[in-house]
N, C-alpha and C positions, 0 to 999 in steps of 0.2 A: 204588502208583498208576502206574497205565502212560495217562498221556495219549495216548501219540504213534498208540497201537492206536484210541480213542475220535475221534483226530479222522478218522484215514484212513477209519473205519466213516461219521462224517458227510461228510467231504467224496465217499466213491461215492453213498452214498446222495443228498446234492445234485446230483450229477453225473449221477444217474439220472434224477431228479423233473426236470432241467432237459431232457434230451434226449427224455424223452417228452412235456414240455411244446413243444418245439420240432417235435416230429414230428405231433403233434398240430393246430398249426395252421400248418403245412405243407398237413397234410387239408383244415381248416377254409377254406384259400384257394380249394383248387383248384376250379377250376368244375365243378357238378355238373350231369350232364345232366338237362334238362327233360323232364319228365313229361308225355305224349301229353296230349292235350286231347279233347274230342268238340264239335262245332262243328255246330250246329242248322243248317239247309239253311230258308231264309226265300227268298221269291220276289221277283225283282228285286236279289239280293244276291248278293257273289259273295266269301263270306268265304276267307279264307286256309287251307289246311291245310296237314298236311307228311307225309311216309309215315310209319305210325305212330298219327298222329288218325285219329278215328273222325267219321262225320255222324252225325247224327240228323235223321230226321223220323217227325210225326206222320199216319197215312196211312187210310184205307179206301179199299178200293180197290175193294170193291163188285163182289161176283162173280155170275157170269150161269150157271149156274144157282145160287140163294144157300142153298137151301133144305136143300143136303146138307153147308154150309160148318162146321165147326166153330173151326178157328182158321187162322192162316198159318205153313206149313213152311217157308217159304223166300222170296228178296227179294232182287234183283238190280236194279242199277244202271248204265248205261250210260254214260259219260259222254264226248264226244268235244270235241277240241281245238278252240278258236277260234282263225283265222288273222290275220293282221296287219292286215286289215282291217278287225278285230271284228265281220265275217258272218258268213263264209265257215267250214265247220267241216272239220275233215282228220281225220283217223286216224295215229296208234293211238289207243286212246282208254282209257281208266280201267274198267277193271269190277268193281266191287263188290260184293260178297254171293253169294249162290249157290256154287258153286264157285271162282269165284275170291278171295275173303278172307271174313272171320269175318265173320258176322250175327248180331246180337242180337235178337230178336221178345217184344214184350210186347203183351198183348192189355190196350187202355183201356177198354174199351164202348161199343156202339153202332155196332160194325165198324172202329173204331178201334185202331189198331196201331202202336207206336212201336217204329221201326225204326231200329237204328244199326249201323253196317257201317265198317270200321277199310280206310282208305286203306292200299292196297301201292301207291304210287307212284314206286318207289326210281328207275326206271329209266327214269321222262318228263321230258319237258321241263318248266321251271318255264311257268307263263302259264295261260290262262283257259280251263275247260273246262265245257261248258254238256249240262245231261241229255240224253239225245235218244231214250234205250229204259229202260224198266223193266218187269220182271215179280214177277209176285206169284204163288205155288204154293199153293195152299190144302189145308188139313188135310181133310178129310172123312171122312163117318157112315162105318164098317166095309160097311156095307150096297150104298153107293153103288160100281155100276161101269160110270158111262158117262165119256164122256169128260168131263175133268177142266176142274171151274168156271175160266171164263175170265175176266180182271181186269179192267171196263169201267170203272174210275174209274183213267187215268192220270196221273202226277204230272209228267208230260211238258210238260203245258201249262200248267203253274207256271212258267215260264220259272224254275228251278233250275239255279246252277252252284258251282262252286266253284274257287279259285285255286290251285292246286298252287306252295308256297314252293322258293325252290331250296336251303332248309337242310333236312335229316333232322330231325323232331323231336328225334330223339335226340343232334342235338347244338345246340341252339338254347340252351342255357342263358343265363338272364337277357333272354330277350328281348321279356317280354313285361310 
């Protein structure tokens, strides 16, 4: 009988179970970054985002000529800074969709489009930034080659803004 070999095997093996258990929730503490959000664009409202989130809204934008429209390629946002007076607007300003960050497009019916386009705002100031341009690039027939259907339902005059947070989503954990 060799004890003294039986317990040294249990006590690493204890000593093992204990240090992974300790490493373990080590993990378990550390805070984990928050997860992007998508924050619907409502009129008169001026919800918080952080670079990262994405908006949403629901849109037809109602193109003039409509007859050659099949869907929407593209969807840009403009969005420029409100001043300390809460009028007054300044630049630089947020641009969304189109070439400057990702756009999602889903066609609802009825010329209805639900549009969400993910905030790059790493590098503004935090505070209140209200629409002031948007455009809408419409898909059309193969056949169609005049000039390109133009967007006559603007979402400009929804009075839409939204508030740029001065945390990165990516590190907001727990805060909401």
């Amino acid at each position: 009988m060799n004890h003294g070999r039986t317990n040294s095997t249990h006590a690493k093996t204890l000593l093992g179970a204990l240090s992974l258990l300790a490493v373990a929730c080590a993990f378990s503490q550390t805070p984990q970054p928050a997860q992007s959000k998508t924050v619907r664009l409502v009129s008169d409202t001026c919800p918080s985002v952080h670079a990262g989130d994405r908006i949403s809204l629901d849109w037809n934008p109602v193109f003039d000529p409509n007859w050659p429209v099949t869907g929407l390629r593209g969807f840009s946002f403009t969005f420029a800074g409100v001043a300390e007076d809460g009028v007054s607007l300044k630049r630089p300003g947020v641009f969304l969709g189109s070439r400057h960050t990702s756009v999602n497009i889903s066609p609802l019916g009825n010329g209805y489009f639900h549009i969400e386009a993910t905030v790059n705002a790493k590098s503004l100031q935090p505070g209140m930034y209200r629409l002031v341009s948007a455009y809408a690039f419409a898909e059309v027939v193969p056949e169609y080659a005049e000039q390109p259907p133009q967007m006559t339902n603007s979402p400009v005059g929804e009075r839409y803004c939204i508030t740029i947070a001065g945390t990165p989503a990516l590190n907001r954990a727990g805060s909401e």
